[in-house]
C-alpha positions, 0 to 999 in steps of 0.5 A: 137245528134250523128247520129247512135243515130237518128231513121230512119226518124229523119236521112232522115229529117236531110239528106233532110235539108242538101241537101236543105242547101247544094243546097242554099249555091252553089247559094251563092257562085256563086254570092259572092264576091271574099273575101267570096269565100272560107268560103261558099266553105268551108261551102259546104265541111262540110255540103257535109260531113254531107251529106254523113255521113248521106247517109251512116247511112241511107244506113246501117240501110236499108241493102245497105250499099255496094251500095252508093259509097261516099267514100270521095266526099267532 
């Protein structure tokens, strides 16, 4: 589903996962070998992005879009 098209708590809920997802996925990195290294990283800059998409969203709809400063983070 695009994400202009979830409701307010849909993008929270989304946004909690992620942070959960993203937060599980820097414990993998840390203990993978060195061969997998670069696909969990790689992993974490996209759901980084995810994160920060759905920040944005969420700060638009509640009026603080000029507040979350996340201007390319990942």
């Amino acid at each position: 589903m695009n994400i202009g098209m979830k409701s307010t708590s849909e993008l929270i809920d989304s946004l909690i996962t992620t942070c959960i997802k993203c937060y599980m996925k820097q414990d993998i990195l840390m203990s993978s070998p060195d061969t997998e290294v670069v696909q969990v990283a790689r992993d974490i800059q996209t759901l980084n992005k995810r994160r920060n998409e759905l920040m944005r969203e969420i700060d638009k709809r509640l009026g603080d879009s000029d507040i979350t400063v996340t201007d390319k983070t990942y």
